[in-house]
C-alpha positions as CSV (number, residue, x, y, z in Angstrom):
1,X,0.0,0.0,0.0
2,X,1.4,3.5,-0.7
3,X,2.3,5.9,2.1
4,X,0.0,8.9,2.7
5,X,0.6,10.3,6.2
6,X,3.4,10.4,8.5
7,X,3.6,9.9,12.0
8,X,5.7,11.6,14.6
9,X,7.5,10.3,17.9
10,X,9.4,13.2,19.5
11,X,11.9,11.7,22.1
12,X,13.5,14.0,24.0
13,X,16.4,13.6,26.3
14,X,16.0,13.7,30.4
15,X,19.0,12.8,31.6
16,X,20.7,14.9,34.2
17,X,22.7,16.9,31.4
18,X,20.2,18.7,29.9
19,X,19.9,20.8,33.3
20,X,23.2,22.6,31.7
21,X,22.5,26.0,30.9
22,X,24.5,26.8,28.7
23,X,21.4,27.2,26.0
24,X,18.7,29.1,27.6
25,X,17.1,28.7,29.9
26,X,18.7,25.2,30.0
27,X,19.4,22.6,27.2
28,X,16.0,21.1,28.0
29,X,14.2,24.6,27.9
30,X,15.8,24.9,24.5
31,X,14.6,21.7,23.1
32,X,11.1,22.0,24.5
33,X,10.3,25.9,23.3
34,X,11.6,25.3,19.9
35,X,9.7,22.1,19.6
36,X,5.9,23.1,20.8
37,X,6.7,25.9,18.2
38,X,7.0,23.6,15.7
39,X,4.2,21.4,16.4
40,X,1.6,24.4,17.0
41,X,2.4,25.8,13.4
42,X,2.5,22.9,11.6
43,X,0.3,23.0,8.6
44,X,-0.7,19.8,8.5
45,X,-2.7,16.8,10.5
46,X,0.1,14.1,12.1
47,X,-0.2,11.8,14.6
48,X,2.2,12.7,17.4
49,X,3.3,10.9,20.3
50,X,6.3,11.7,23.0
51,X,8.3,10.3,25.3
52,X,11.3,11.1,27.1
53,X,14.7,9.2,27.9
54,X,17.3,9.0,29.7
55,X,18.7,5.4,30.8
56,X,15.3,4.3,30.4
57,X,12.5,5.7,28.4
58,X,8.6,7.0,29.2
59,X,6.2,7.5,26.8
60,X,4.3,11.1,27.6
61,X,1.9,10.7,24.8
62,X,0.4,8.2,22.8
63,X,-0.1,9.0,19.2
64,X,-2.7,11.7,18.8
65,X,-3.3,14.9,16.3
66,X,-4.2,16.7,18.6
67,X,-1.3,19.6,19.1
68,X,-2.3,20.8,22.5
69,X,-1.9,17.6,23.9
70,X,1.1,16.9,22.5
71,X,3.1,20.5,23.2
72,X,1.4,19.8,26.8
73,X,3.4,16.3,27.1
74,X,6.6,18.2,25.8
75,X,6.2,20.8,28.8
76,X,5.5,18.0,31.0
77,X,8.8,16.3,30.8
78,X,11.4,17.3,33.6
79,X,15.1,16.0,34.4
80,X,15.4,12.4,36.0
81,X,18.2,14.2,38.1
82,X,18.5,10.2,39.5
83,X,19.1,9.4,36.1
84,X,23.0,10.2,34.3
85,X,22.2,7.7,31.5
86,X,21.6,8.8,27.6
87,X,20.3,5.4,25.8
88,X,19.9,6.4,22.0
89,X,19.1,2.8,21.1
90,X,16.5,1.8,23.9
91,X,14.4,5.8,23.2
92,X,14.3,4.7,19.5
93,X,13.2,0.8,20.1
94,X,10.9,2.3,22.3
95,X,9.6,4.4,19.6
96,X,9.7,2.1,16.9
97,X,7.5,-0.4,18.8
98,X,4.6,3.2,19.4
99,X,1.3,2.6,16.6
100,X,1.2,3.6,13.2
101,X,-1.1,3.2,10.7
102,X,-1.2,1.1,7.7
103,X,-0.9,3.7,5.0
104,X,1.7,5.9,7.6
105,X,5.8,6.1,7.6
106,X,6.9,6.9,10.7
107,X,9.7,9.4,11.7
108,X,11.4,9.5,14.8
109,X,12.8,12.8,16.2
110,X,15.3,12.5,18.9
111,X,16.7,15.3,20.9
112,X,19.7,14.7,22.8
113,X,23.2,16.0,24.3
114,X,24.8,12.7,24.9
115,X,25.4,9.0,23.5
116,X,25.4,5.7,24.2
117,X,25.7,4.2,21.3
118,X,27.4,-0.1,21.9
119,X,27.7,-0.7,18.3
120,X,26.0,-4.5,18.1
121,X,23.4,-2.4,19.6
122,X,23.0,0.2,17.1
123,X,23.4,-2.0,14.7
124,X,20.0,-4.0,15.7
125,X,18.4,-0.2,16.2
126,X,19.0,0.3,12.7
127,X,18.1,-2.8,11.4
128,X,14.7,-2.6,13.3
129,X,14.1,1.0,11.8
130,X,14.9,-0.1,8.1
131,X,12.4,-3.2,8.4
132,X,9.6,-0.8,9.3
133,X,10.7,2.0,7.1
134,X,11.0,4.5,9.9
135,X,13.2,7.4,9.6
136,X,15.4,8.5,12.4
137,X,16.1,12.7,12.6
138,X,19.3,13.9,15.5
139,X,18.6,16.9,17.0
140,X,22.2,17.3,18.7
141,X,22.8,19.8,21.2
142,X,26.5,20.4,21.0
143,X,28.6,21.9,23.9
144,X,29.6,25.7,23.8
145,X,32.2,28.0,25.0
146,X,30.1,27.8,28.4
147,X,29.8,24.1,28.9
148,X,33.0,23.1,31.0
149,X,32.1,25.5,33.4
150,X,28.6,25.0,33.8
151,X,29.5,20.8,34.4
152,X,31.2,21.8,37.2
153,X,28.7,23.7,38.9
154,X,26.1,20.8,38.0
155,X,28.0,18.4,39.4
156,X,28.9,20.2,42.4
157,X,25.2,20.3,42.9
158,X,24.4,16.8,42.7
159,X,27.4,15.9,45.1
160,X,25.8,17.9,47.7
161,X,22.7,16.2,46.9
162,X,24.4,12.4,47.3
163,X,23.6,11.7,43.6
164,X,25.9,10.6,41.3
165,X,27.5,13.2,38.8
166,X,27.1,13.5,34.9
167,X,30.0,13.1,32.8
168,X,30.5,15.7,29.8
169,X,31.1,14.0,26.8
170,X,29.9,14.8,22.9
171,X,27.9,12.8,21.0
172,X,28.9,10.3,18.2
173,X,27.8,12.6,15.8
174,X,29.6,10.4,12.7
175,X,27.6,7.7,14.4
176,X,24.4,9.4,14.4
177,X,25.1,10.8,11.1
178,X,25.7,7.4,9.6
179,X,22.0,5.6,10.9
180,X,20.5,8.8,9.9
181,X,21.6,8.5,6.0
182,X,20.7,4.7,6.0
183,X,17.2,5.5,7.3
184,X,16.4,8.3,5.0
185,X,16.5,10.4,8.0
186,X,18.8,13.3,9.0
187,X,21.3,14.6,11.4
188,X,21.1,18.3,12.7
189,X,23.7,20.6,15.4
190,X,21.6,22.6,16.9
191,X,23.5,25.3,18.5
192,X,21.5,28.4,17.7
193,X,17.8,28.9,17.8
194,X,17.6,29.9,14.2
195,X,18.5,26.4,12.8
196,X,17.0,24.6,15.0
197,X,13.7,25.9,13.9
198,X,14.7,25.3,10.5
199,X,15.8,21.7,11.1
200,X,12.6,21.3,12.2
201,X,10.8,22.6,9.5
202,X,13.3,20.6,7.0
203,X,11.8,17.3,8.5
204,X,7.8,18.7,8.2
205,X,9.1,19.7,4.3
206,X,10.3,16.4,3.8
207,X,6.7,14.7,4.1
208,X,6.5,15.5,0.5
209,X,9.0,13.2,-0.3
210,X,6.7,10.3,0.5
């Protein structure tokens, strides 16, 4: 059957890094305003559904086309500060395995800072993605002039707190890029406001590619 409509999963990174602010007002501020943006002006019906991650995943949202329940999900998700974790494979299983419909190709958004990306792992991810002709879009929130600093102070704050710190690391963006070009997906830095709105957009665009 041919594809008509595509469906949206927006998995967004909760793990204790995206407390950071060195976007404002933190990295998870920054993903969640640009994000409800783009799903209250979008121009056309998709089912949405969200979830968050971080060593584990939650789904916020089951699929829906309604937009204010869906940019209500997004502003419901909050740091797991017991949670240090980032794990790219198990958010986009999870995904993967959230209802489509028969006619729909699905497209998976991910948000995230961090990585943990075992590569037998991946490889399955992938593999799983292609078989159900999903396409997998990185939003990757890379580290700034700001960042070092700003780890510190986080970390400073959890000790206080008896949790365990976060570790800074980047992500595997040639990784990312990589299972992005085999899904038909895409892979996005977002380190200014501008073109993360137009990353956005680019993947709403794309739906006339189907």
């Amino acid at each position: 059957q041919p594809v008509t409509d595509v469906d949206y999963v927006l998995a967004v990174d909760s793990s204790q890094s995206m407390l950071i602010p060195d976007y404002q007002p933190d990295r998870l501020g920054y993903v969640k305003d640009r994000v409800k943006q783009w799903v209250g002006n979008m121009n056309v019906k998709a089912d949405m559904s969200v979830m968050r991650f971080s060593s584990d995943s939650t789904i916020m949202s089951l699929p829906t086309k309604n937009k204010r329940t869906t940019r209500q999900a997004l502003e419901d998700i909050e740091v797991n500060i017991s949670k240090s974790g980032t794990n790219i494979p198990d958010a986009i299983n999870r995904s993967l395995e959230l209802g489509d419909g028969p006619n729909s190709q699905k497209r998976v958004l991910i948000f995230t800072d961090g990585d943990n990306l075992d590569t037998e792992e991946i490889q399955r991810t992938v593999q799983t993605a292609q078989n159900t002709s999903a396409r997998l879009y990185f939003f990757d929130i890379p580290r700034n002039n700001r960042t070092s600093q700003l780890y510190r102070q986080l970390n400073l704050s959890l000790a206080e707190a008896n949790l365990q710190g976060t570790v800074s690391t980047e992500t595997d963006s040639i990784t990312l890029q990589r299972v992005a070009q085999i899904t038909g997906g895409g892979y996005y830095r977002v380190d200014n406001q501008e073109f993360f709105t137009a990353a956005l957009q680019d993947t709403s665009t794309r739906q006339q590619e189907i």
